[in-house]
C-alpha positions as CSV (number, residue, x, y, z in Angstrom):
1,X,162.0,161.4,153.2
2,X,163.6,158.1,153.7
3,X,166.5,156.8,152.5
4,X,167.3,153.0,152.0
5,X,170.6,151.7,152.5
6,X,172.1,149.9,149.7
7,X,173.6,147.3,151.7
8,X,170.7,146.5,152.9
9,X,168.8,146.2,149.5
10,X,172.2,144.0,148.2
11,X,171.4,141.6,150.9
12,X,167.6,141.7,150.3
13,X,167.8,141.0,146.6
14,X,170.5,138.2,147.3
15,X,167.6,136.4,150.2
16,X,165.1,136.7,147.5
17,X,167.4,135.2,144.6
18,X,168.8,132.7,146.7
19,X,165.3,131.9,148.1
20,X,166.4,131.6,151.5
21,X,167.9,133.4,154.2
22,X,170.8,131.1,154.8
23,X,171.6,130.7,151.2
24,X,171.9,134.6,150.9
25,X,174.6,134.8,153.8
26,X,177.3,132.7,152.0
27,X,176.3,135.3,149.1
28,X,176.9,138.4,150.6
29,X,179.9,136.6,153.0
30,X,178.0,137.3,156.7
31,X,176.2,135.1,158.8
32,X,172.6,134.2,158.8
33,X,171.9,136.2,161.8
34,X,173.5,139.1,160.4
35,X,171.4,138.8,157.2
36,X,168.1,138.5,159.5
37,X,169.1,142.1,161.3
38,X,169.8,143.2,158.2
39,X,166.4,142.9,156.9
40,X,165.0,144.1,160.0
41,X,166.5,147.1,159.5
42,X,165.9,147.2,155.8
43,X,161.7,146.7,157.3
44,X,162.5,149.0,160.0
45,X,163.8,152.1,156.8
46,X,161.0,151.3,154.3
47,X,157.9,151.2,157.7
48,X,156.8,148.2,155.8
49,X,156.6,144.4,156.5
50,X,158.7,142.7,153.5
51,X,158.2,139.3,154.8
52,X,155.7,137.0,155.9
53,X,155.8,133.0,157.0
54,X,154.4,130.6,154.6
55,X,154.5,127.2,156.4
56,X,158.4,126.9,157.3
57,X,159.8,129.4,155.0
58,X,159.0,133.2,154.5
59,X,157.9,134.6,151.2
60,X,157.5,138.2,150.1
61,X,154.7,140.8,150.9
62,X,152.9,142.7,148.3
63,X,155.6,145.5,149.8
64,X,158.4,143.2,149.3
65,X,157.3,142.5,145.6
66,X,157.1,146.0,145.0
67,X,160.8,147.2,146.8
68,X,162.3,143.6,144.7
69,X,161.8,145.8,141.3
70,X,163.0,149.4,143.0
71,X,165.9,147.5,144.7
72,X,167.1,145.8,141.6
73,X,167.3,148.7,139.5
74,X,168.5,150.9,142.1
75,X,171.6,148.7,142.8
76,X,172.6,148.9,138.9
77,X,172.3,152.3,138.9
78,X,174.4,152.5,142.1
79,X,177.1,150.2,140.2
80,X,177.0,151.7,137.1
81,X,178.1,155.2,138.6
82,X,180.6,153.8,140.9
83,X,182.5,152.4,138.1
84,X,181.7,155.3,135.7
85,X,183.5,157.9,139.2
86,X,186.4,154.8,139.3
87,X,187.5,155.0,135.4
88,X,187.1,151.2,135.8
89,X,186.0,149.1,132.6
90,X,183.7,146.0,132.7
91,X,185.7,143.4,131.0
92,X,184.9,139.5,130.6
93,X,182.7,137.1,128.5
94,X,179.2,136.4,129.0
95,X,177.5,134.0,126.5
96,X,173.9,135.2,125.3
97,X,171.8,133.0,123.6
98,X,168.8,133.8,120.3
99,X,166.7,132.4,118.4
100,X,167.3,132.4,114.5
101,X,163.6,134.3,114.4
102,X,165.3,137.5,116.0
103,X,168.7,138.1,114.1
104,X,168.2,140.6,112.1
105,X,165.1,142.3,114.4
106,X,165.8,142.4,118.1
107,X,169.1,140.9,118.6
108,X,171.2,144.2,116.9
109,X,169.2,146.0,119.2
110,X,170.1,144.2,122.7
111,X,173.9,143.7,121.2
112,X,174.4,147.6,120.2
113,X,172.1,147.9,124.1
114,X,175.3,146.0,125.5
115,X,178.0,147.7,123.6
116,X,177.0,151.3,125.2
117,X,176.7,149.6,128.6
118,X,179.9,148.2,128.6
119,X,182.3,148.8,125.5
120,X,185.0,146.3,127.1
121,X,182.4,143.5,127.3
122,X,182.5,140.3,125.0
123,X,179.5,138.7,123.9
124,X,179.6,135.2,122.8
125,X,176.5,134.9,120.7
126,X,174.9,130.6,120.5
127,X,171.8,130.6,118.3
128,X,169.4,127.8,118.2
129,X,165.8,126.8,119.2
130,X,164.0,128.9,122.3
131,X,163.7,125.5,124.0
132,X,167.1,124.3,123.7
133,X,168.5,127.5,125.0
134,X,166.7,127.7,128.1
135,X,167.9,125.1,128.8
136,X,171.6,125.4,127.9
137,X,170.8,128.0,130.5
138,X,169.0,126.1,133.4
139,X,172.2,123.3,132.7
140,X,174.8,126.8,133.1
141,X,176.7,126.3,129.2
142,X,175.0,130.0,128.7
143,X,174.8,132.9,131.2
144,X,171.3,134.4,129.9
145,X,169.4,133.8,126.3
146,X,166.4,135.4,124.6
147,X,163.7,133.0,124.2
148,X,159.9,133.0,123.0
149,X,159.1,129.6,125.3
150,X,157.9,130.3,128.7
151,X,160.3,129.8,131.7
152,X,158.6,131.2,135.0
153,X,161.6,130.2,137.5
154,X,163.7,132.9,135.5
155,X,164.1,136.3,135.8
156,X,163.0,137.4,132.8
157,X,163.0,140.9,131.1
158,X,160.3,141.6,128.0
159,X,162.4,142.7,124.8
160,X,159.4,142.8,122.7
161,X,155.6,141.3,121.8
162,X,154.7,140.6,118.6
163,X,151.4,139.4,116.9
164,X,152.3,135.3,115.4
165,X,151.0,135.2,112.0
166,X,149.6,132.6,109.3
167,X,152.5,133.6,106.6
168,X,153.3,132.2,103.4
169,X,155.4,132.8,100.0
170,X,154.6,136.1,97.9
171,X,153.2,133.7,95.1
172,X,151.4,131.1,97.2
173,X,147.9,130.2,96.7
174,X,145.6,129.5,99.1
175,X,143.4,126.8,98.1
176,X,140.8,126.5,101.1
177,X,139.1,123.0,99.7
178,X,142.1,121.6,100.7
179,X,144.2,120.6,103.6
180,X,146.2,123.5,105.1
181,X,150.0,122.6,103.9
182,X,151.7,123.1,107.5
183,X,155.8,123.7,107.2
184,X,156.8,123.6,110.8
185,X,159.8,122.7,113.4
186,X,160.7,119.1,113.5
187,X,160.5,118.6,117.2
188,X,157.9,120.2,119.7
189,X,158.3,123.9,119.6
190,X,156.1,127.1,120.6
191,X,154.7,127.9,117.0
192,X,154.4,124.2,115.6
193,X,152.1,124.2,119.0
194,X,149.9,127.0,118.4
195,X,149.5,126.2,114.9
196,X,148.2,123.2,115.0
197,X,145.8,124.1,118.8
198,X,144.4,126.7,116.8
199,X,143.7,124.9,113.7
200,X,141.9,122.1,115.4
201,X,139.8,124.4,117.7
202,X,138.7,125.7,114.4
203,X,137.5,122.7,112.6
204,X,140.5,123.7,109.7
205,X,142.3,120.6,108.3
206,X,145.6,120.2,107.8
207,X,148.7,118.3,107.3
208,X,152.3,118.4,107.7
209,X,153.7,118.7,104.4
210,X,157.6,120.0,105.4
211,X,159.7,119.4,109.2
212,X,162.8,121.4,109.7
213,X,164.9,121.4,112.9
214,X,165.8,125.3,112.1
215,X,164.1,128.2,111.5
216,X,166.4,128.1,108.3
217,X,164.9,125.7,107.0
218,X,160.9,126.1,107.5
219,X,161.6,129.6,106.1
220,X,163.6,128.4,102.9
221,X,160.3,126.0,102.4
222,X,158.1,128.5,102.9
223,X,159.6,130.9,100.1
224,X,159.8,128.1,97.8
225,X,156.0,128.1,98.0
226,X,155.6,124.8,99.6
227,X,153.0,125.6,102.6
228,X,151.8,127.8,105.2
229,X,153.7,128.3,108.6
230,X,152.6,130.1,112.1
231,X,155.3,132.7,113.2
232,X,156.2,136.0,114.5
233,X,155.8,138.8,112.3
234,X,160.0,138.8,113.3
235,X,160.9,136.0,110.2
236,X,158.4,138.4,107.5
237,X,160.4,139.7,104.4
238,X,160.1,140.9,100.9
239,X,159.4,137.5,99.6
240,X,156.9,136.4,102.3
241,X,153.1,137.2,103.0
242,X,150.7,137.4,105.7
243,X,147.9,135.2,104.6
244,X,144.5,137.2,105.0
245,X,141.4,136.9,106.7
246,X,140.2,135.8,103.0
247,X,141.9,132.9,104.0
248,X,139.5,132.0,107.0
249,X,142.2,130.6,109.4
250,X,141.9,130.9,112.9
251,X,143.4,134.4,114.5
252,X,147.0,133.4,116.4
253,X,147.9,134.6,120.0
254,X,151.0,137.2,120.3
255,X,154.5,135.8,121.8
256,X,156.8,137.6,124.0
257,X,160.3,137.3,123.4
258,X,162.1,137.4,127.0
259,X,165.5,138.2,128.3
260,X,165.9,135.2,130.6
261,X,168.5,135.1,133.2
262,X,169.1,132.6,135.8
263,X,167.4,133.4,139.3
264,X,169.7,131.2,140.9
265,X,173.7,131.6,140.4
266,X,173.8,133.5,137.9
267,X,177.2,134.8,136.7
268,X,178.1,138.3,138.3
269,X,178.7,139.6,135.2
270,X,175.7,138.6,133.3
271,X,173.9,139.8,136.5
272,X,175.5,143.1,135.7
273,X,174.7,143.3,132.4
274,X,170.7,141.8,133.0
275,X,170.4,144.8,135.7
276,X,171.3,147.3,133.3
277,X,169.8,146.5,130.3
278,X,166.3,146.9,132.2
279,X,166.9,150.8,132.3
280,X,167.0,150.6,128.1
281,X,164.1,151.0,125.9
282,X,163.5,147.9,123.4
């Protein structure tokens, strides 16, 4: 049986993060020629080519793709125990941003996720709109944020996916000769999006009867039986319906809601944290 060297797998996932070899030796503090022997070695251990040229630079193998996930979530592991054998606490800030949807649904479950992980840790908690958090995150004011917007140059982790639904007030009353009463964000968002693709590709009319620019708000207008709005099953409640098949609109795709991190200097301790919270069941 082999064994891989951590070292070795620190400076791997550092050349793939950093998306270059010479990037990763002013992460890891050696020289570029060091990091190259390094993955040599690191090829040499696992018997499999983890690199191949594309053009001028080198991109990963199906092999490389597959050690990136092992590596990742061996070196947390490796970390977590050497600070749980040191008596050493994790202590520091890192600021998470959420969407108003997941509040009260899968935000207390990543915070209480954190709290085991690291007791010491502070969270600073920024709510807002998917969209204006990833990019709060690309521009560095947060360290990592959940979103339901895509964001492929992250590193992303999958909290949850959940079906988007045609929802409404308990007392609303669908009146199909008419146009669909939309109650959606006030600027370009996921939901507002999909709502309106889907109702179009269906031949369902519509109009925009209520804007908000928070989910506060397009909920508060949907309870007060004002329209119909397209969103996770997340923002459902005692006074809020699912509208029916009866209703004939057009069946929604499900969203993801993602743990995105920067791929790119990313604070250590969010790093940290993003490492370990993929071990945790969501």
């Amino acid at each position: 049986m082999r064994n891989l060297d951590m070292e070795l797998l620190r400076t791997f996932v550092a050349v793939v993060e950093r998306e270059s070899f010479a990037a990763a030796a002013q992460s890891v503090t050696r020289s570029q020629s060091a990091v190259t022997q390094q993955m040599q070695r690191l090829e040499t251990q696992s018997g499999k080519r983890l690199f191949e040229r594309s053009g001028r630079a080198k991109r990963l193998t199906t092999e490389g793709r597959q050690l990136l996930d092992y590596a990742r979530r061996l070196l947390a592991l490796n970390d977590e125990a050497c600070m749980a054998i040191d008596g050493r606490s994790v202590t520091g800030e890192v600021r998470l941003g959420a969407p108003h949807d997941i509040a009260d649904t899968i935000l207390p479950n990543l915070l209480a996720h954190c709290s085991t992980l690291y007791p010491e840790l502070k969270i600073a908690i920024h709510m807002g709109r998917s969209p204006h958090l990833v990019q709060a995150l690309r521009q560095g004011d947060i360290d990592m944020t959940v979103a339901a917007c895509e964001a492929p140059e992250l590193r992303a982790l999958t909290l949850r996916t959940s079906p988007i639904v045609w929802m409404c007030a308990a007392n609303y009353r669908h009146d199909p000769a008419r146009p669909l009463p939309l109650i959606v964000a006030a600027e370009s968002s996921l939901f507002r999006r999909l709502a309106i693709e889907h109702l179009e590709r269906a031949g369902v009319s519509w109009r925009i009867t209520y804007t908000s620019p928070t989910v506060v708000g397009v909920r508060a207008a949907v309870r007060a039986g004002l329209g119909v709005t397209a969103r996770s099953v997340e923002m459902l409640g005692n006074d809020l319906r699912v509208l029916g098949d009866d209703a004939a609109l057009p069946r929604l795709p499900d969203v993801s809601f993602n743990l995105y991190l920067s791929s790119l200097g990313a604070q250590p301790l969010a790093q940290r944290l993003f490492d370990s919270l993929q071990h945790c069941s969501f």
